[in-house]
C-alpha positions as CSV (number, residue, x, y, z in Angstrom):
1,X,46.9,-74.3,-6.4
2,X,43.4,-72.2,-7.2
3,X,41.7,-75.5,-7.0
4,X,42.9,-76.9,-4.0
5,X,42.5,-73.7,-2.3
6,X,39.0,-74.1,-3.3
7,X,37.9,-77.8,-3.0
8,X,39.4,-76.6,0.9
9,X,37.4,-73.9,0.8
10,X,34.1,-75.7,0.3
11,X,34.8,-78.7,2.8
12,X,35.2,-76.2,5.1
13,X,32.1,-74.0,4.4
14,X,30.3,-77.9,4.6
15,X,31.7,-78.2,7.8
16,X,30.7,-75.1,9.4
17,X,27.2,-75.2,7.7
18,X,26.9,-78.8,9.3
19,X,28.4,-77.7,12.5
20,X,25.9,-74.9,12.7
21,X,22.5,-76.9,12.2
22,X,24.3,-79.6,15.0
23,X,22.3,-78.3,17.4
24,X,21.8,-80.3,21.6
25,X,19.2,-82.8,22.1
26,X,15.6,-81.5,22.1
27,X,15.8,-78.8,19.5
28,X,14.4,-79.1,15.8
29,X,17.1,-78.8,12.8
30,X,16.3,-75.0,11.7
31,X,17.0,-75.6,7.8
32,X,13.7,-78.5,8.1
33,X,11.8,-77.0,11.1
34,X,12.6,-73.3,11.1
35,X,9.2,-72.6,12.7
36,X,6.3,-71.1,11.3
37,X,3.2,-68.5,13.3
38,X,-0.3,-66.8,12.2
39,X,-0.6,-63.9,13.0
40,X,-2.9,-63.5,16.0
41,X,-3.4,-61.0,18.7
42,X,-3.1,-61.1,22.6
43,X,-7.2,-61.5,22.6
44,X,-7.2,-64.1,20.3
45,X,-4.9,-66.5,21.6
46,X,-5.8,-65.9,24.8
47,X,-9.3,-66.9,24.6
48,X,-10.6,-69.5,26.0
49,X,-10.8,-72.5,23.6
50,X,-8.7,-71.0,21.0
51,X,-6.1,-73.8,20.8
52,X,-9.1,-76.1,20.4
53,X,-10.4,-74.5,17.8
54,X,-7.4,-75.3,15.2
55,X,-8.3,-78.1,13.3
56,X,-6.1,-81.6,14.1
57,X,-3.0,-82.3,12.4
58,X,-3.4,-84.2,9.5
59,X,-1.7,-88.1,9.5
60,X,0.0,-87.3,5.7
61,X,1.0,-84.4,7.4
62,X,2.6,-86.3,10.8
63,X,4.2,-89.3,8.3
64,X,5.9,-86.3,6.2
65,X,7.5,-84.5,9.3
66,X,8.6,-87.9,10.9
67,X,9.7,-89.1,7.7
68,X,12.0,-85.4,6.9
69,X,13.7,-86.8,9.9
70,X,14.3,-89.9,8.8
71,X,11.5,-91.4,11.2
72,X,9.7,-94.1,8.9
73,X,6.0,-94.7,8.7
74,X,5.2,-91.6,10.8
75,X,5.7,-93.5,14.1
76,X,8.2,-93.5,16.6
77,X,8.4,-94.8,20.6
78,X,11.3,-92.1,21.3
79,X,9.8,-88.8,19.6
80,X,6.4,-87.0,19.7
81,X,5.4,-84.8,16.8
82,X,5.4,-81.3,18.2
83,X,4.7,-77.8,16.9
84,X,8.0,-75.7,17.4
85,X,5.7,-72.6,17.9
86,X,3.0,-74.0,19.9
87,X,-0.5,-73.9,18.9
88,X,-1.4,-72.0,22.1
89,X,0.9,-69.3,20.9
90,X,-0.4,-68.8,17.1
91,X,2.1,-71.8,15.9
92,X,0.8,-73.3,12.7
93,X,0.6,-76.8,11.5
94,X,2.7,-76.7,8.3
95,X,5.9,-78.9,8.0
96,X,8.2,-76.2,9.3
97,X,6.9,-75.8,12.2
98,X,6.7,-79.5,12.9
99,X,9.4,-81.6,14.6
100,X,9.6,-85.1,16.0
101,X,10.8,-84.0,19.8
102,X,12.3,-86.2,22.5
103,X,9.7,-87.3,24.6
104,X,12.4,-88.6,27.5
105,X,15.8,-87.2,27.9
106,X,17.5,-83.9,29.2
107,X,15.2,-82.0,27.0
108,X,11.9,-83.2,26.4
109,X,8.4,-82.8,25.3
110,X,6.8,-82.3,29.3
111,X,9.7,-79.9,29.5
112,X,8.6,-78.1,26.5
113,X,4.6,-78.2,27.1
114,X,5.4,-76.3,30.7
115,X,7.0,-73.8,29.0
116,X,4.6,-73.2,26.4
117,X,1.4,-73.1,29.1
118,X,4.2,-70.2,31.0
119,X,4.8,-68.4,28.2
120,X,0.5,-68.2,27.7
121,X,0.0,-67.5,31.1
122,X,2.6,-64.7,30.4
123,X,1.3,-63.1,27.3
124,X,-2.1,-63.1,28.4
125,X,-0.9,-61.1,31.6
126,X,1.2,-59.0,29.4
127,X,4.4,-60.0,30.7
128,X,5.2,-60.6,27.2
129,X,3.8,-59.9,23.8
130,X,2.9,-62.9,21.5
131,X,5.6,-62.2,19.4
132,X,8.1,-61.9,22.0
133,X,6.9,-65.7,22.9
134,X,6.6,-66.9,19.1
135,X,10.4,-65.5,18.6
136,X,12.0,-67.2,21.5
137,X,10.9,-70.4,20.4
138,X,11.5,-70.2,17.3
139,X,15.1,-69.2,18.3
140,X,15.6,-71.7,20.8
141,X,13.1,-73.1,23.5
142,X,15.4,-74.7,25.5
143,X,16.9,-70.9,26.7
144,X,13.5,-69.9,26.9
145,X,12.7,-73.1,29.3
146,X,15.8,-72.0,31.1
147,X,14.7,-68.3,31.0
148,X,10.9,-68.7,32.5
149,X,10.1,-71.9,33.7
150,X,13.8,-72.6,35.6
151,X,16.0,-69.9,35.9
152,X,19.7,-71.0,36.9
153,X,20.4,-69.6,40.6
154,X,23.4,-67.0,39.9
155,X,25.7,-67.3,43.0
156,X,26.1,-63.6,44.6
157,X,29.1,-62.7,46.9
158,X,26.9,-63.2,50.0
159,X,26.6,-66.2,49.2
């Protein structure tokens, strides 16, 4: 009875863990991109040319987040390698912070390079801090999208 209680126990605790990482279209698995940030200031991000001054992704570098994805050969006509924490906000170019990210859909890459230029625009007003911005995508861009770029109108009584 121990043993069944236990082989149950794990297909659960599979289920749940599989469950958890299922996450909507146009977000990165967390357990293979979890996201990953220098650690820059306000001034230095915000400067101009700083996101031109990171060196280019490298194409082994591309073919391995594609392919942790299961996306062969680095390529694909449906994705577009992205940083989860942008560039622009102090995101770095290691393989967990990169993702192969819808380019059409609900969710989507032009969707995801508006927010990113807000949430600049924001820290370098000092709306927010860069870790404030760094954090909520990390966590989950497309409530941050929601958030700042398109807030859901919120029906009052008056209305």
């Amino acid at each position: 009875m121990r043993t069944m209680a236990f082989v149950i126990g794990l297909a659960s605790a599979a289920t749940m863990t599989l469950a958890a990482d299922t996450l909507p279209i146009g977000l990165p698995s967390s357990s293979l991109t979890p996201g990953d940030a220098r650690k820059v200031t306000k001034e230095q991000i915000c400067a101009p040319g700083y996101a031109a001054s990171i060196k280019v992704t490298k194409e082994s570098t591309k073919e391995e987040a594609f392919s942790r994805y299961g996306l062969r050969d680095g390529k694909s006509t449906t994705e577009v390698l992205d940083h989860l924490i942008p560039i622009e906000l102090g995101g770095t170019d290691s393989i967990e912070n990169l993702w192969p990210e819808p380019a059409h859909g609900q969710w989507n890459a032009t969707q995801k390079d508006a927010l990113e230029q807000k949430m600049l625009g924001m820290v370098c007003d000092g709306t927010l801090t860069v870790k404030q911005a760094q954090s909520a995508m990390k966590k989950n861009w497309v409530l941050a999208y929601q958030q700042y770029v398109a807030p859901v109108a919120v029906a009052t009584k008056d209305q």
